[in-house]
C-alpha positions in Angstrom: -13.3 -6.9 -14.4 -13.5 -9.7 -12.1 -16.6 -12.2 -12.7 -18.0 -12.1 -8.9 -21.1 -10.1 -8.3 -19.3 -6.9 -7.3 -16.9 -5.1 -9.1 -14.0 -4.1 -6.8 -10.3 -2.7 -7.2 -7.4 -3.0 -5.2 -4.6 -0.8 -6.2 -1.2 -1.0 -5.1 0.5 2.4 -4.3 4.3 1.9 -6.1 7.2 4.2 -7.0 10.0 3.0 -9.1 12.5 0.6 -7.5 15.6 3.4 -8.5 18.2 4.5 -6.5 17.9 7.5 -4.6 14.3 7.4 -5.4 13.0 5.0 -2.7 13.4 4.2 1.1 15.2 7.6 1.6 14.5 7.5 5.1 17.4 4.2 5.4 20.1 6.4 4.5 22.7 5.8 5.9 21.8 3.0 7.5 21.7 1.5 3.5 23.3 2.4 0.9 21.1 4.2 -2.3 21.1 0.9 -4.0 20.5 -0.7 -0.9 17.5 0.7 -0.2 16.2 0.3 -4.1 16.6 -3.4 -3.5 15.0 -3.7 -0.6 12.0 -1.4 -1.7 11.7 -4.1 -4.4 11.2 -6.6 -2.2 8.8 -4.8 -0.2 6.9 -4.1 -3.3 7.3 -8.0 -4.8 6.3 -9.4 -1.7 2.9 -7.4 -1.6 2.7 -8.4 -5.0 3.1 -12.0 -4.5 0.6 -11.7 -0.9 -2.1 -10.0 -3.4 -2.3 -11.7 -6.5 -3.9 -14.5 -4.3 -6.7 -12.2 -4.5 -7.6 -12.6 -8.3 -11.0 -13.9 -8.6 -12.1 -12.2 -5.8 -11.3 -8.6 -7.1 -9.4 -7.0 -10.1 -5.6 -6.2 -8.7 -3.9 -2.9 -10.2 -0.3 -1.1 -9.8 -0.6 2.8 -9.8 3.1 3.8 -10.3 4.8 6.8 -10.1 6.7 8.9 -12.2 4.9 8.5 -14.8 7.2 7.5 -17.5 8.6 4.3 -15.0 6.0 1.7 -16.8 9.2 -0.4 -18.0 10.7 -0.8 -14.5 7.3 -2.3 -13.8 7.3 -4.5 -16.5 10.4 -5.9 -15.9 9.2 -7.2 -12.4 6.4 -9.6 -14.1 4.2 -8.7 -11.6 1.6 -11.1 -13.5 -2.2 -10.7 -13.0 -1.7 -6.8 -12.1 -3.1 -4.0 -14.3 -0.4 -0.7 -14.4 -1.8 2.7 -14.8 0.9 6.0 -13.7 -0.4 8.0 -10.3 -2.2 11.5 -11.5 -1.5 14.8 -9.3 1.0 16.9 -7.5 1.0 15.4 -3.9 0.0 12.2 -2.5 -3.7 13.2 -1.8 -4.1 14.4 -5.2 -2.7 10.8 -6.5 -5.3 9.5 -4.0 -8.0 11.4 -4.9 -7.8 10.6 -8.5 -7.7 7.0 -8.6 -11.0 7.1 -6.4 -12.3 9.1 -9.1 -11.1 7.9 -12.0 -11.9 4.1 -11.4 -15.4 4.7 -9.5 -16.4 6.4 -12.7 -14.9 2.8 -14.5 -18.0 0.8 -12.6 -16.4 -0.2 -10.1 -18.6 -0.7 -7.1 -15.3 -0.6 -4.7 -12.3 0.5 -4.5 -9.6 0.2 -2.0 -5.8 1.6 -2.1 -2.6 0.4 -0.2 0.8 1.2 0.3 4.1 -1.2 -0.9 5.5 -0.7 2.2 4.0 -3.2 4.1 5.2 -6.5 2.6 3.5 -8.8 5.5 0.1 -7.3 5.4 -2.2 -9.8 4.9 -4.7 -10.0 1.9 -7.8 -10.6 5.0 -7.3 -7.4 5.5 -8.2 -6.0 2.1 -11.2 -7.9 2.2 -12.3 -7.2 5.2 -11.9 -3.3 4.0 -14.4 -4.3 0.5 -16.8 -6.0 4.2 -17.0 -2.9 5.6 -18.5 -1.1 2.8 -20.6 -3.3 1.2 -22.3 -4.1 4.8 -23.8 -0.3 4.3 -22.5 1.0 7.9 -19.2 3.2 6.5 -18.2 5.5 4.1 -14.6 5.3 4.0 -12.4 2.2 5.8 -8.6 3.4 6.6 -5.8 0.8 7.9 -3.8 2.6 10.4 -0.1 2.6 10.9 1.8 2.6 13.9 3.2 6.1 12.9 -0.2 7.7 12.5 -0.8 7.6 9.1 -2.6 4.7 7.2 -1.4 2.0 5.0 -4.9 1.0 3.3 -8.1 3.5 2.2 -11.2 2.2 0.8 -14.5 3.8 -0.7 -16.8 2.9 -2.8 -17.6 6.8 -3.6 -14.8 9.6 -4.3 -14.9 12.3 -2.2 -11.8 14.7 -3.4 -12.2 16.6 0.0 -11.4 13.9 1.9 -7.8 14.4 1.2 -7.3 18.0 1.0 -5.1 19.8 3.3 -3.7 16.5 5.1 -0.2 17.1 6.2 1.4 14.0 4.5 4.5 12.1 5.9 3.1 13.1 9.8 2.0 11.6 12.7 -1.7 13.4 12.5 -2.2 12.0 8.7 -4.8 9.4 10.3 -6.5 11.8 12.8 -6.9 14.6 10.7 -8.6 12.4 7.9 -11.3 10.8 10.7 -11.7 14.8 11.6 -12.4 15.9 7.9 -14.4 12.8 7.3 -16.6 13.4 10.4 -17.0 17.0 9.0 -18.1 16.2 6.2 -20.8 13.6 7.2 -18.3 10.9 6.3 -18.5 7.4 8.1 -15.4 6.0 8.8 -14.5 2.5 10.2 -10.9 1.0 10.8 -9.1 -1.9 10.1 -6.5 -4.3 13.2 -3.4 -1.7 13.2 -0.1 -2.8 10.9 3.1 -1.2 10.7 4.6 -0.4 7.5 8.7 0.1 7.0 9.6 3.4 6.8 12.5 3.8 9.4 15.7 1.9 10.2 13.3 1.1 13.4 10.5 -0.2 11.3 13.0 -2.1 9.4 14.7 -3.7 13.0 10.8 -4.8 14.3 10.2 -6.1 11.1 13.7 -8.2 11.2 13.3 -9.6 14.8 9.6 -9.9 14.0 10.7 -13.6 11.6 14.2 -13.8 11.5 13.4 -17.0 12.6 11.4 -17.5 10.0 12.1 -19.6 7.2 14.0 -18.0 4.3 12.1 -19.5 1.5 8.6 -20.4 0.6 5.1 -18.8 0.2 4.5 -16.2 3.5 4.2 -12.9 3.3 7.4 -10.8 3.8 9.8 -13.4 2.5 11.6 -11.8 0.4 12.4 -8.6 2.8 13.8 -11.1 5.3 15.9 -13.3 2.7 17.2 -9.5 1.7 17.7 -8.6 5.1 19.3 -12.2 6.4 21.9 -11.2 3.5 23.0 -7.9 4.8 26.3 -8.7 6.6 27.5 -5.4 7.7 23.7 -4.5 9.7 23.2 -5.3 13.2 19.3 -5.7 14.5 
């Protein structure tokens, strides 16, 4: 555990970089393998924007399936702890992380996606802020789409993400109304898109295509990946 006088976890929300298996949403605008490479620069370039965090919390992977540890370790994603996602759905997977390393000792724990390679790491500790300052229950990051690319507690409630309708626009909205319900306080973080569409991917493009192509910013890898994409028009 990290050596500061709380003990907090971020966990990175992965799936194996494989074709076919990622960024399903891009066909056909990218090819299967396409969309596996990009994924792993979304999922490299959250790495890289994170692991600035060591020292000031302990940094995890949660991959998914389960037997995809090597594809993991291949990507010497140094610094980061790998454990395999638990359950059936995403909420499940959710739900069980919260539990699971809570029960560890740790004070705080908050989740995000790898589909936001240019979120900043403020953001994650401004979501460890909000619950240490003893005015909210549960911190969320919203998406652009309606759902959320960041949730942070520091105690599980399973509940919590039961009967959301995952991959919609109400995923957000429907988790504030189940948290008010049941005497949850919430509080939200400055709204970031994540890439999920060919339109997500275009924002993201014209966002810094001017940009330079190398160097140490968040997102620079999904834009030297994109810049060498011939046959796309943004």
């Amino acid at each position: 555990m990290n050596d500061g006088r709380e003990k907090r976890l971020l966990v990175v929300m992965a799936k194996a970089p494989l074709p076919g298996n990622v960024k399903t949403r891009l066909f056909p605008w990218l090819s299967s393998v396409e969309a596996a490479e990009l994924y792993k620069c979304l999922l490299e370039d959250t790495a890289v924007e994170m692991s600035d965090l060591k020292g000031q919390c302990d940094i995890a992977i949660s991959y998914t399936p389960e037997n995809a540890r090597k594809a993991f370790d291949s990507l010497l994603l140094d610094g980061f702890a790998l454990f395999a996602q638990k359950g059936n759905d995403l909420g499940e997977r959710l739900s069980n992380i919260f539990t699971e390393k809570l029960s560890e000792g740790y004070e705080a724990v908050s989740i995000i996606d790898s589909d936001s390679p240019d979120l900043p790491k403020s953001f994650v500790l401004e979501s460890f802020r909000q619950l240490s300052s003893g005015n909210s229950d549960v911190v969320f990051g919203p998406c652009d789409d309606g759902g959320y690319y960041l949730v942070a507690m520091q105690k599980a409630c399973p509940e919590l993400f039961v009967g959301i309708p995952w991959s919609t626009g109400s995923v957000l909205s429907i988790s504030i109304e189940k948290a008010v319900k049941l005497g949850i306080r919430t509080a939200l973080l400055p709204l970031w898109n994540d890439i999920d569409t060919f339109e997500d991917l275009t924002e993201f493009f014209k966002k810094y295509r001017d940009w330079p192509p190398q160097g140490h910013w968040a997102g620079v890898k999904t834009l030297s990946f994109l810049s060498g994409l011939q046959q796309m028009r943004f």
